[in-house]
N, C-alpha and C positions, 0 to 999 in steps of 0.2 A: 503477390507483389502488387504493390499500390499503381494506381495510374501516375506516370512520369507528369513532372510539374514544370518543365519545358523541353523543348525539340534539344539542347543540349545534354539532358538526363535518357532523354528516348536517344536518341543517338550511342551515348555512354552502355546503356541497358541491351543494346541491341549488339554492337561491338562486343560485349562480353558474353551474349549469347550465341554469336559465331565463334568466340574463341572456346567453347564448351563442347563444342560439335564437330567430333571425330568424324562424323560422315561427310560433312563440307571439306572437311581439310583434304578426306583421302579423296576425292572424287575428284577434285585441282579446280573447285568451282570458287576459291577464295583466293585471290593474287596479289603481288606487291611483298612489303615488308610483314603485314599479317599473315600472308598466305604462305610465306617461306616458314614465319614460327608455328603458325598452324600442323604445317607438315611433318616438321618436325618430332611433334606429339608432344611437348615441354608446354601445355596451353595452362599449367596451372599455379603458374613462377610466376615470382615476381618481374620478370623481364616481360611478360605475355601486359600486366597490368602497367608497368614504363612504357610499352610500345601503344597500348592501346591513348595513354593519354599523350604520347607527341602527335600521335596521329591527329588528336582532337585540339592542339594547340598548333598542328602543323609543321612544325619546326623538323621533321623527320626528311621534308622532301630536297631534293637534289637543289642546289645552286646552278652548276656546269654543268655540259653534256657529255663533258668527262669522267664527273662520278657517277655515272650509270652505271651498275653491276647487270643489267639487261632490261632489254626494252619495256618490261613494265614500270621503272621509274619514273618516265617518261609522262605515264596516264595523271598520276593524281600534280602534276604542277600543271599541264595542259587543263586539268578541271578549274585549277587555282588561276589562271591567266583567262581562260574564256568565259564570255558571256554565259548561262546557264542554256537557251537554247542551243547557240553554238556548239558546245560540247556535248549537250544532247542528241545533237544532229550525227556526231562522230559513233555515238556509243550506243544507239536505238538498234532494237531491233523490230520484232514484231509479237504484240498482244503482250507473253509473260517476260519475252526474251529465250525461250527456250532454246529455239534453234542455233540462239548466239553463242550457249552454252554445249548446246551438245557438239558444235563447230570445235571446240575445245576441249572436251569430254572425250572425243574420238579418239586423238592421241595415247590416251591413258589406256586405250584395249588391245595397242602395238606396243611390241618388247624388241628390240633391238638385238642382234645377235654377234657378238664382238669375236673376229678372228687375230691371231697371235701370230708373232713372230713375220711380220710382212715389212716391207722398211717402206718407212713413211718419212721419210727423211724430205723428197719433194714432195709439196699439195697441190694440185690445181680442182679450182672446184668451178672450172671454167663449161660452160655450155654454148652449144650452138643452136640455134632458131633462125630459119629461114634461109641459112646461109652466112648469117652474123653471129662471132664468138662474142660470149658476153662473159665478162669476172668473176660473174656469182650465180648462182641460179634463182637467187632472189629478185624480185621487178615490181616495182611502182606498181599497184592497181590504178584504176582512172576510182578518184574523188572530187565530186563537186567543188563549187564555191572554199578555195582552199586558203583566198585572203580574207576570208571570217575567223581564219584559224591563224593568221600572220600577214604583215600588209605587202610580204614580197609573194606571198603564195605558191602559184604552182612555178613561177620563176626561180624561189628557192632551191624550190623540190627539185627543177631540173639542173639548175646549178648543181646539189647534190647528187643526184644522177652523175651527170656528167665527172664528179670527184671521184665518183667510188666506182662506175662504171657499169651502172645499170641500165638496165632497160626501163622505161617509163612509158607508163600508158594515159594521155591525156582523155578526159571528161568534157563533152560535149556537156556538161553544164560549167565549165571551165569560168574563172571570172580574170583571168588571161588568153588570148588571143594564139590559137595556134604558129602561126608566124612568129610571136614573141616566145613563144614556148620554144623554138625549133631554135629561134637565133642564142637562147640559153643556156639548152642542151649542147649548142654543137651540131646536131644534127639531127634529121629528124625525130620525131618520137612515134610511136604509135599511138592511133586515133579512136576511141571506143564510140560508137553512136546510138544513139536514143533517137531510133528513123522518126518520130512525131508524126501523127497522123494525117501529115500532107503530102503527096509523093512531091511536088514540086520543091517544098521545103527542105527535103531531106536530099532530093537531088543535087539542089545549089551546095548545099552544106557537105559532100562529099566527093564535089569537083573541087569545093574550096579545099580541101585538105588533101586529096592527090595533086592539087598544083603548088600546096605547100611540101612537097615531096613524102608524105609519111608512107610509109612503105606497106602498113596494114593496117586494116580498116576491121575492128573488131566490136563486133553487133552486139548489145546485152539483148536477148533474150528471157529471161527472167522476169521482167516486170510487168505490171500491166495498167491500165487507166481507171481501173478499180479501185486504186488506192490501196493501205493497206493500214492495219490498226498499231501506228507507231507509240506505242503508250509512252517508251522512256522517251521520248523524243516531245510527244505532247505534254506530258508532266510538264520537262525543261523549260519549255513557253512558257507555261503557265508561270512556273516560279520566275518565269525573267519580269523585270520590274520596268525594262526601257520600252518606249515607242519604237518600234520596230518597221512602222507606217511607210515613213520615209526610203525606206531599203527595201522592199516588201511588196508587193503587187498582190491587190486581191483574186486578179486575174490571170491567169494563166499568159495569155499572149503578152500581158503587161511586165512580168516578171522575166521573161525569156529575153525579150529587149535589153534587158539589162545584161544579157549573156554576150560577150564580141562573139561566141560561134554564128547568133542569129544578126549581127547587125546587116542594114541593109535588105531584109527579108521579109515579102509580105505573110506575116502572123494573122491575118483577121482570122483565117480560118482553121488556123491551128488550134486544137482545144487539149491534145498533151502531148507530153515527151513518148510516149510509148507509142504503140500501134495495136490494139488488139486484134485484128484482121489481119496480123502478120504469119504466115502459112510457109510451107517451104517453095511455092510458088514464089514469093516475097524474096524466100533468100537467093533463089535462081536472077531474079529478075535483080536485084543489087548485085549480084557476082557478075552481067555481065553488063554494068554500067560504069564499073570501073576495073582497070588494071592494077588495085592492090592486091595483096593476100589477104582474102575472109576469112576471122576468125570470128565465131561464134562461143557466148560468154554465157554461161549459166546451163550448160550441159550436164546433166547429171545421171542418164542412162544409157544401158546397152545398146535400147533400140534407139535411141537418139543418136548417140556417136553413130551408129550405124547408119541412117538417114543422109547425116549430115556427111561421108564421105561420098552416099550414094550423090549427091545434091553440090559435088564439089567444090566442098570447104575445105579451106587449107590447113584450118586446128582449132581446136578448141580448149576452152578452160571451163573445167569443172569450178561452181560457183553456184552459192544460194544467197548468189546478193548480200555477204557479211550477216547472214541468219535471220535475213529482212523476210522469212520464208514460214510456215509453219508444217514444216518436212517435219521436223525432229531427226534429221537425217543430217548427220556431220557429213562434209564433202571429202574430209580423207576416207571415209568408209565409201563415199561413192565412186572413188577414184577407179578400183581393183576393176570393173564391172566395164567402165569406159575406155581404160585402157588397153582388155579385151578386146573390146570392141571395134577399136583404131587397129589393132595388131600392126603396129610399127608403120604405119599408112600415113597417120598425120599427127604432129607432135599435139601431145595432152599435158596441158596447164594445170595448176588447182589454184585455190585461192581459200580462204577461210578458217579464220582461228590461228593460222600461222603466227606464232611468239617465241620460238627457239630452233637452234640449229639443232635439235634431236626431232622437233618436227618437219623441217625441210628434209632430213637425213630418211627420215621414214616415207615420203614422199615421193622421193626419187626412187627409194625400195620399188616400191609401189607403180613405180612405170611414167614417173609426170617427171617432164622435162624441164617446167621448169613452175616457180610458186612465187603468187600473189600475196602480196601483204599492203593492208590500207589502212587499218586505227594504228599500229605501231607508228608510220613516218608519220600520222597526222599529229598522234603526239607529240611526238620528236619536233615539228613544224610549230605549233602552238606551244611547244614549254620552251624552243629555244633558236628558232628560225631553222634557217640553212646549216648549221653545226649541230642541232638538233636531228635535221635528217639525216645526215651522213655520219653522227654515232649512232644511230639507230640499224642503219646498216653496214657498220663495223663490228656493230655487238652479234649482228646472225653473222655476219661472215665468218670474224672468230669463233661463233661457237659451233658454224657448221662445221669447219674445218677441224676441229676439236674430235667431233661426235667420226669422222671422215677416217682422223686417225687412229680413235681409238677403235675403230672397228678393222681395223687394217684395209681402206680402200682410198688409195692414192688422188685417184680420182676420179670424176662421177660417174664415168663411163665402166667402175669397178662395182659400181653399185649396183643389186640385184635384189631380188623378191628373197633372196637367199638369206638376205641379213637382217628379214625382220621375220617376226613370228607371231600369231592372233594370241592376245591373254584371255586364259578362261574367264569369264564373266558371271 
């Protein structure tokens, strides 16, 4: 095969070398309308060669966020509305993207175990956290800068929230003001923090959000001031063509300013969002600076849930930071091991890869109370605002409840380790 004679041909050439490859398709690393004919095994019909060229004239993607058939629709109009960095920012992970794949890939090694004859006549897929019932077991993750992705942003998001009755975890890199988020929601939300490497900073910034009432204060863990090698994310820059200057601080304390969580705050000495000298001394010493619940966010082992009940935290959420990690470790496989760990002591979260109600349904198997999902509503937010997140979270609700019935388990407190089973690999 000759060298393609523009990025339209390379594109064309490459699309049809995915549609050839039975291993991409069974593995579920290909998604969207391709990824459904993939799966299906028909890759050498004339419909595989119709799909591949609406795809490349566009005309394939949704209007409304009512003709969604599931929340992967959502992705490629949000590519079509956003800036190239923008939506790079949503979809990076780190160096190849591995981790963002095997986040995904996890699902595919759980088989679901379907019981008969149970009347599922009522569903409730209702859960409790901290003492609050919430409608779905699905919850907002905390994402950054959310009006880059639409200009009502995380006010959307919480207005959605608030429709469909979720729980939401606001981002201390927020480009809405907690207070305005709270007055959105209805009422409080919860507060994720990035302590920054000032304790005074980090102080002001979580007296401000317990006198905004949020009820828990949950720490990422995960990151660190190292940085990390976002390739898909730096690509995106690159291809973006606008001056970004304007918006943009070359400086760290310069760019924070721009955040309402930091307004009012001396920055000089701030050099990042993270802390690396954060120990569980650290997290003693936050737990008893405020009367929230701590929960701690990127939990991903035995002995750490173990730590972290010794060190009294009130829960945690397994999370590899959306595969910003280079684990190679899906967070549904790390779940089994954590929630061991907690043995019914303190509710376990997960977060990562989550795209359907047969992976929340596996989830809850699995002993997590309740699951994180963040490229899903971002898309939903960037292809179509606030109706964009709240079909986003109509399409898991319906399909958990789906997965709920057909396994014969009414409701989620029916759900056990019992209804899934590990696929030979």
């Amino acid at each position: 095969m000759g060298k393609p004679k523009n990025q339209m041909e390379a594109r064309r050439r490459f699309l049809r070398m995915l549609a050839g490859s039975p291993l991409l398709a069974s593995a579920g690393l290909i998604y969207g309308p391709l990824g459904k004919v993939l799966a299906s095994g028909n890759t050498g019909s004339s419909r595989v060669r119709g799909l591949l060229e609406s795809i490349e004239q566009g005309d394939d993607l949704i209007t409304r966020p009512d003709q969604a058939l599931d929340v992967f629709e959502f992705e490629p109009v949000a590519k079509k509305n956003l800036p190239p960095a923008h939506f790079g920012y949503i979809e990076t992970g780190v160096d190849d993207d591995a981790t963002v794949r095997a986040n995904r890939d996890g699902f595919s090694h759980i088989e679901i175990r379907m019981r008969r004859l149970v009347d599922v006549q009522n569903m409730d897929s209702s859960v409790q956290l901290f003492g609050k019932k919430w409608t779905s077991p699905v919850f907002l993750d905390p994402m950054g800068s959310q009006r880059a992705f639409n200009p009502d942003g995380e006010v959307a998001v919480a207005r959605a929230a608030k429709a469909k009755g979720h729980l939401q975890i606001l981002s201390t890199s927020t480009t809405t003001s907690v207070e305005d988020v709270n007055a959105a929601r209805g009422e409080p939300v919860w507060y994720q923090l990035y302590p920054t490497d000032v304790w005074d900073v980090t102080r002001a910034i979580v007296k401000r959000v317990e006198k905004a009432g949020c009820p828990v204060l949950v720490l990422t863990v995960d990151r660190h001031n190292s940085g990390s090698n976002e390739e898909t994310l730096f690509r995106a820059r690159r291809a973006d063509s606008r001056d970004c200057s304007s918006c943009h601080e070359s400086d760290f304390a310069g760019s924070m300013r721009r955040k309402p969580m930091f307004n009012g705050l001396d920055l000089s000495k701030v050099t990042s969002a993270t802390y690396d000298g954060m120990t569980w001394d650290y997290v003693r010493r936050l737990k008893d600076l405020t009367t929230m619940k701590l929960v701690l966010k990127g939990i991903v082992t035995r002995e750490d849930a173990a730590l972290a009940i010794q060190n009294g935290v009130d829960g945690v959420i397994v999370s590899n930071h959306a595969g910003r990690e280079n684990t190679l470790r899906a967070t549904i496989e790390c779940l089994p091991e954590v929630v061991e760990a907690a043995a019914s002591r303190i509710p376990v979260l997960v977060d990562g890869g989550f795209r359907r109600g047969t992976d929340v349904f596996k989830a809850l198997a699995l002993g997590a109370t309740a699951i994180g999902i963040g490229r899903p509503y971002a898309w939903g937010l960037a292809a179509f605002g606030q109706p964009g997140v709240e079909a986003v979270l109509e399409i898991l609700r319906r399909e958990t409840i789906t997965v709920m019935r057909q396994a014969g388990t009414p409701s989620v407190d029916k759900i056990s380790r019992a209804f899934v089973a590990d696929r030979a690999r």
